[in-house]
LOLUMVO-555240 format. One line per 10 residues: number of its first residue (from 1); their letters; for each residue x, y, z of C-alpha. Coordinates in steps of 0.1 Angstrom, whole numbers, plus 5000, padded with zeros to 4 digits. Layout:
LOLUMVO-555240
NUM) a) X,Y,Z; ...;
end
This chain:
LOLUMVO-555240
1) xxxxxxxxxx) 5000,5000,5000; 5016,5036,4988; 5019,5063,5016; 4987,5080,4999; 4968,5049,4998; 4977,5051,5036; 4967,5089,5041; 4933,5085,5016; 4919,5060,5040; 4930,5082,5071;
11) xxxxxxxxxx) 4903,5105,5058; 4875,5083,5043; 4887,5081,5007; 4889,5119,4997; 4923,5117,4978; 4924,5101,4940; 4952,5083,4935; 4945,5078,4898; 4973,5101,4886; 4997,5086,4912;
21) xxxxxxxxxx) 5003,5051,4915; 5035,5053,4934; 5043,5073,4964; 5083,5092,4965; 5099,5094,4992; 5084,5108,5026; 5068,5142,5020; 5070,5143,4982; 5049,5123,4957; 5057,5114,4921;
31) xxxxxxxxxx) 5028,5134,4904; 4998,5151,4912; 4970,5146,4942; 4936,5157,4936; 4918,5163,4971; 4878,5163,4967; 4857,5184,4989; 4833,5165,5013; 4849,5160,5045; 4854,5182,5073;
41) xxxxxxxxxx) 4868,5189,5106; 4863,5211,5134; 4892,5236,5138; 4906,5251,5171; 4893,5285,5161; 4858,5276,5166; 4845,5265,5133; 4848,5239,5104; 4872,5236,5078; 4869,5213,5045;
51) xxxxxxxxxx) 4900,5190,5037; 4921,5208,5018; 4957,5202,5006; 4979,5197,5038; 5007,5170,5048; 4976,5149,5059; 4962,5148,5030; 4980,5152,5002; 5021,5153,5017; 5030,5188,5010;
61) xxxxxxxxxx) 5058,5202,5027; 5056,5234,5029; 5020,5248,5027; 4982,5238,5035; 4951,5250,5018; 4914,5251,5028; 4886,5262,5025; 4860,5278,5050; 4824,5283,5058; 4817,5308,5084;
71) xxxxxxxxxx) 4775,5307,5095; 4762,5343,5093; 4772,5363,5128; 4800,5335,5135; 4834,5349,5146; 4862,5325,5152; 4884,5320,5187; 4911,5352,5184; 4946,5331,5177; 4975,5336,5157;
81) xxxxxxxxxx) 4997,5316,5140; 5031,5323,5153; 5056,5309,5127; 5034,5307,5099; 5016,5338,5072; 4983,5331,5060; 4965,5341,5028; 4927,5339,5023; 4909,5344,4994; 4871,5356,4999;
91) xxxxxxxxxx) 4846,5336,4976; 4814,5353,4992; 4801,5371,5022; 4814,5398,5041; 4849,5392,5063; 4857,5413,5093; 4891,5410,5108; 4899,5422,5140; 4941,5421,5146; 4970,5431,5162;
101) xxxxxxxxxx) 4976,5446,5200; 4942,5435,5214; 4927,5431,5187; 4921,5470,5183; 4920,5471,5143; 4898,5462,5120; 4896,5451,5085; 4867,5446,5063; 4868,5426,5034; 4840,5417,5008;
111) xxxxxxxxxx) 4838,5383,4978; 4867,5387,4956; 4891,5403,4977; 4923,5387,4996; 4935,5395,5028; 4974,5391,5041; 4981,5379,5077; 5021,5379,5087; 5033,5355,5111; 5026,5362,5149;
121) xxxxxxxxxx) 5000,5387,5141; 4969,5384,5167; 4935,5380,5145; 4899,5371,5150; 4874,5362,5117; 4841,5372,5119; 4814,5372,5095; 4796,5405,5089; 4766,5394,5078; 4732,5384,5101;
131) xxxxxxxxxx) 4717,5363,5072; 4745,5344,5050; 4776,5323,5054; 4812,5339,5048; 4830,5308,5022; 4869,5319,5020; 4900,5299,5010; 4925,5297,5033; 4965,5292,5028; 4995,5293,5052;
141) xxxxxxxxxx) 5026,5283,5051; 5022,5255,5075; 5020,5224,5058; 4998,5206,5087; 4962,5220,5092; 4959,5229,5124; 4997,5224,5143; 5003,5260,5139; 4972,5276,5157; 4974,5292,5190;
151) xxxxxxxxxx) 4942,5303,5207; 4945,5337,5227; 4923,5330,5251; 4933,5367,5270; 4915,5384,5238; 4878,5361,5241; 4864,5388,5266; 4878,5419,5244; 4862,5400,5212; 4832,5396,5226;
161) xxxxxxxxxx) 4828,5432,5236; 4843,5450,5209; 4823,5481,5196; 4806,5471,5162; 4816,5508,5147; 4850,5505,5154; 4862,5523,5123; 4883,5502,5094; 4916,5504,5092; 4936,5499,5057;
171) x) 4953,5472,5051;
end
């Protein structure tokens, strides 16, 4: 059995091996790996992620890749990622992103846009909208899916009472 035979059972089948009969060497794979959508997992920030591209689930080394449905009014656990940057890619909805010292700025971003977080930056997702669900694609520069992630569990009370017309910042 190949190392992705190994890692497409792991997560229920989810990884088509048709293009790749033989796994390389630990971490690298002799051709490409096609991860379906379908399964998903809960995520220390407080909501579900769909199996994306990861070390997990498809052996890449040096990145991971998923994507994300926030439910309308939904805001993640404040965290931050402290070796790792993150990209994400906003397919619909309406992203706010609190960051930084506290969690005292504020970003808003709507479909179509895509947002830059460096490494060690404190940051809380939340979805603006009352009435639909925020879908983004995630990416950061940690190849596992959720070994990076550090909640801030200081910054729950200051989340939960931060003033709604706290003016944007720019990115």
């Amino acid at each position: 059995m190949t190392r992705l035979s190994v890692i497409s059972e792991n997560l229920g089948g989810n990884v088509d091996e048709s293009r790749n009969e033989e796994a390389g060497p630990e971490g690298s794979a002799e051709g490409l790996v096609l991860v379906t959508p379908g399964q998903e997992y809960a995520g220390k920030q407080g909501h579900s992620f769909f199996v994306g591209i990861s070390r997990e689930s498809a052996g890449s080394r040096g990145l991971c890749m998923h994507q994300v449905i926030i439910p309308p009014g939904a805001r993640d656990h404040p965290h931050l990622h402290r070796d790792h940057e993150t990209a994400i890619f906003i397919i619909s909805g309406e992203a706010e992103g609190r960051y930084g010292e506290g969690l005292g700025r504020r970003l808003v971003a709507g479909a179509g846009s895509f947002v830059y977080i460096p490494a060690g930056v404190p940051h809380q997702a939340i979805n603006a909208s009352s009435t639909e669900p925020l879908v983004a694609v995630i990416a950061r520069t940690d190849p596992h899916e959720q070994e990076s992630v550090v909640l801030l569990e200081e910054l729950t009370a200051l989340s939960d009472t931060a003033s709604a017309d706290t003016k944007p910042t720019a990115p």
